[in-house]
VEXKEFI-723792 format. One record per residue (C-alpha): residue in one letter; y, z, x; residue number from 1. Coordinates in steps of 0.2 Angstrom, whole numbers, m for minus. Example, Ala and Ser with C-alpha at 12.3 -4.5 7.8 and 13.67 -1.06 7.14 Angstrom:
BEGIN
MARNU  res      Y      Z      X    n
MARNU    a    m22     39     62    1
MARNU    s     m5     36     68    2
% end
This chain:
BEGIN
MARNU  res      Y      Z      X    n
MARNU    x    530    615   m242    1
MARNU    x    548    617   m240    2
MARNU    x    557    626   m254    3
MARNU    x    568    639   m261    4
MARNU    x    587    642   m257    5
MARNU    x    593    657   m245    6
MARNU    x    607    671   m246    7
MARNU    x    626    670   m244    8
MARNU    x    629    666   m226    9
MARNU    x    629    658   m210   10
MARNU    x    639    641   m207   11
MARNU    x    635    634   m225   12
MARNU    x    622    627   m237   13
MARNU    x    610    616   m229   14
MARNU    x    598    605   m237   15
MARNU    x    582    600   m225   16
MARNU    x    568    589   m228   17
MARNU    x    551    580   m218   18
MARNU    x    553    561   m223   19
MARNU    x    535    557   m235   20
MARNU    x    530    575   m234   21
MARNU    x    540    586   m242   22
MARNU    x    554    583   m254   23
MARNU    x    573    589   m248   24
MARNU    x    578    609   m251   25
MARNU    x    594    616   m251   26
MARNU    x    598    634   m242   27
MARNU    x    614    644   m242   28
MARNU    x    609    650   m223   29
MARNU    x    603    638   m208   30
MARNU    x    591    649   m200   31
MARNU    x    582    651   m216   32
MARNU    x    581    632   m218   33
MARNU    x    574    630   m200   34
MARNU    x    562    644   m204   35
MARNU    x    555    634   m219   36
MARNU    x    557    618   m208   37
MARNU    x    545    625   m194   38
MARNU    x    533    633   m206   39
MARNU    x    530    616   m214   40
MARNU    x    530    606   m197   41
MARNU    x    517    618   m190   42
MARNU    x    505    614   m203   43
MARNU    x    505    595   m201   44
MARNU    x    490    589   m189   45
MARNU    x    502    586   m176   46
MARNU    x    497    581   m159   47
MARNU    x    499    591   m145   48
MARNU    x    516    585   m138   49
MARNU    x    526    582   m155   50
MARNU    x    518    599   m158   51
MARNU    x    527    609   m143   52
MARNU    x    543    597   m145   53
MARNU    x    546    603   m162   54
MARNU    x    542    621   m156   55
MARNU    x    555    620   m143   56
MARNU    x    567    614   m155   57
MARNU    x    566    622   m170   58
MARNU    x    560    642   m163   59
MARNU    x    570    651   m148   60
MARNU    x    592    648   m154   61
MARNU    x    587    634   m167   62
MARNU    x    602    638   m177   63
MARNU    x    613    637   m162   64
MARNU    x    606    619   m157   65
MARNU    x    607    613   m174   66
MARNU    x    624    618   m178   67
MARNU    x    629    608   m164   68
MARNU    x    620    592   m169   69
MARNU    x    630    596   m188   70
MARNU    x    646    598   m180   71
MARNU    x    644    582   m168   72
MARNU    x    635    574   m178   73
MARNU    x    638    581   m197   74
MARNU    x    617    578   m197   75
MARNU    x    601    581   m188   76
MARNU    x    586    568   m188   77
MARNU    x    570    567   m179   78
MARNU    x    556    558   m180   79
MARNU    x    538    559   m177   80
MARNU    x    521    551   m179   81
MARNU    x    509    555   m190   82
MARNU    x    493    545   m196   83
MARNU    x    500    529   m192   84
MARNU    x    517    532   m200   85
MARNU    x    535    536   m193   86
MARNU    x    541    552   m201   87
MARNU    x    561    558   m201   88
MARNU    x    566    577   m202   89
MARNU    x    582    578   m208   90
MARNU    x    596    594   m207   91
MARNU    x    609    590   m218   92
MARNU    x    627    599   m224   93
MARNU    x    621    602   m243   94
MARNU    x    631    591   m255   95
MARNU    x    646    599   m266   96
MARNU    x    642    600   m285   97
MARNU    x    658    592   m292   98
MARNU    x    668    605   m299   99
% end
């Protein structure tokens, strides 16, 4: 399960989620998010492919590639298949608290 909120840091809060799996979780640093991303990805009965896809992504320079997606894109989304079901990974800037 995805959860808790990292140190000061890095290119800004994130807040990450696995659409219908887990619920969305803010972190001051991206590389912690990832980690937390990965950790609850690998414990999904992935197949095979979707399995080394997400490896790819998400373990060697992840912070790097998803930063790119963020600045390009101002989000990351994936999908995948599980069970029957189409499942979004989202990598979002976390939203301000109104001051």
């Amino acid at each position: 399960m995805i959860t808790g909120k990292g140190g000061a840091g890095g290119p800004g809060p994130v807040t990450v989620e696995i659409e219908g799996i887990t619920e969305a979780a803010t972190f001051h640093e991206l590389p912690k998010a990832l980690d937390a991303l990965w950790r609850s990805l690998r414990a999904l009965p992935l197949g095979s492919l979707q399995y080394e896809a997400y490896r790819e992504f998400f373990e060697v320079d992840a912070a790097e590639r998803v930063t790119e997606f963020l600045e390009r894109d101002g989000r990351l989304e994936l999908t995948f298949a599980m069970s029957g079901r189409s499942h979004s990974v989202r990598v979002r800037p976390a939203e301000r608290a109104a001051s």
